[in-house]
Every structure is written in structure tokens, then in C-alpha cells.
N, C-alpha and C positions, 0 to 999 in steps of 0.2 A: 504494500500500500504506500510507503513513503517513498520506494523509489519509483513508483508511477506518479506520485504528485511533482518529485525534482525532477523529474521526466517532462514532465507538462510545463510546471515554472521555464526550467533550460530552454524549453522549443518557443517559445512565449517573448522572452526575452532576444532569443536568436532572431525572432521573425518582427520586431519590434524596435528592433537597436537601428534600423537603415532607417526608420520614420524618422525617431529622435535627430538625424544626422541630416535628413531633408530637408526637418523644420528650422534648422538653425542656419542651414546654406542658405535658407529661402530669405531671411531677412539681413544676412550679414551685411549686404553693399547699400543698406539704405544708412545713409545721412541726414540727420535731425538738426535743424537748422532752425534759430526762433531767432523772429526780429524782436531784442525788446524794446525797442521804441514802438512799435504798433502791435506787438503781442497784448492780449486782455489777460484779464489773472487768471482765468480756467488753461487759455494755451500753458502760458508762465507755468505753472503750477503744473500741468502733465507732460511737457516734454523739456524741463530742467533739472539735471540733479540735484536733491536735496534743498528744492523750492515749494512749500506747503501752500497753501490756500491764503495764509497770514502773510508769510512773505512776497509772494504775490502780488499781494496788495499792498503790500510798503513799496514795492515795486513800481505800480500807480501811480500813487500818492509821492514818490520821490519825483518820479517822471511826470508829473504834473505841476507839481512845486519850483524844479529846476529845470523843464524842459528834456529836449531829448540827449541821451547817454550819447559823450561823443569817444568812448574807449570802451571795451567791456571791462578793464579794469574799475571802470567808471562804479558799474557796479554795488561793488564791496563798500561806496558812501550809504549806502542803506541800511537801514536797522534790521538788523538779523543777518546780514548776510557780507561772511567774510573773505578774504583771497580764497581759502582753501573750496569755496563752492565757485568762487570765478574761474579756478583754472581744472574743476573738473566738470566745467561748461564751456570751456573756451572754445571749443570745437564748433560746438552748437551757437554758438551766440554770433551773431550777426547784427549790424549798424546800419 
């Protein structure tokens, strides 16, 4: 009985592993790119690392106060948000 259930798990896993390998080739060469001068806080907020709903929104509210980001270091003058989320956005972030 238990080596017909690791019989099943192993064919399972075999037949299974080439999906896994699909679905990760399928999205690798896409580039995420957010403008934050015209990004809203829902984009902000889902395609930035380690930018919440709250951050987001100081996001706004900085870039409404001072106009638009002329660096993405620009960035890190916002509340809540420091170098170490600017430069693992830097890729993504766009002027």
C-alpha cells in the first residue's frame, strides 16, 4: 500500500515539474515599468516593491504638494519610504 501511494506521489510530481517550468518561462521577459508621476495609488501600491496602500498615498500627496519626481531617487523624500525601496524599484520606476 505505501509503495503504491510513492508510486503515485513520484508519477505526479514527474508529470507536473514541466508545468511548474512553463509557468515561470511564460512570464520571465515581462518588465514592470510604473510612471510615478501619473501612477494612482492602486497602480503605486501593486506593481512597486514594498509600497502599501498608505505609502501610496504619501506618494500623492508628496507629488501633489511638490509636483512631479524629477529622479527616482526623488522618491525616498516621502514618508515611509527609504533608499533601500528606491533601489529595489529602480528598474521599475520611470519619469
Amino acid at each position: 500500500m505505501k509503495q503504491g501511494f510513492v508510486a503515485v506521489v513520484m508519477a505526479l510530481a514527474m508529470l507536473l515539474t514541466p508545468l511548474a517550468y512553463a509557468a515561470k518561462d511564460k512570464y520571465e521577459d515581462i518588465e514592470i515599468v510604473v510612471n510615478i508621476n501619473k501612477a494612482n495609488a492602486e497602480e503605486l501600491d501593486k506593481l512597486l516593491v514594498g509600497i502599501g496602500p498608505d505609502k501610496a498615498e504619501n506618494i500623492i500627496q508628496y507629488r501633489k504638494q511638490n509636483g512631479k519626481f524629477a529622479t527616482a531617487d526623488d522618491l525616498a523624500k516621502v514618508k515611509g519610504i527609504g533608499p533601500s525601496t528606491v533601489e529595489k524599484n529602480r528598474d521599475r520606476i520611470e519619469l
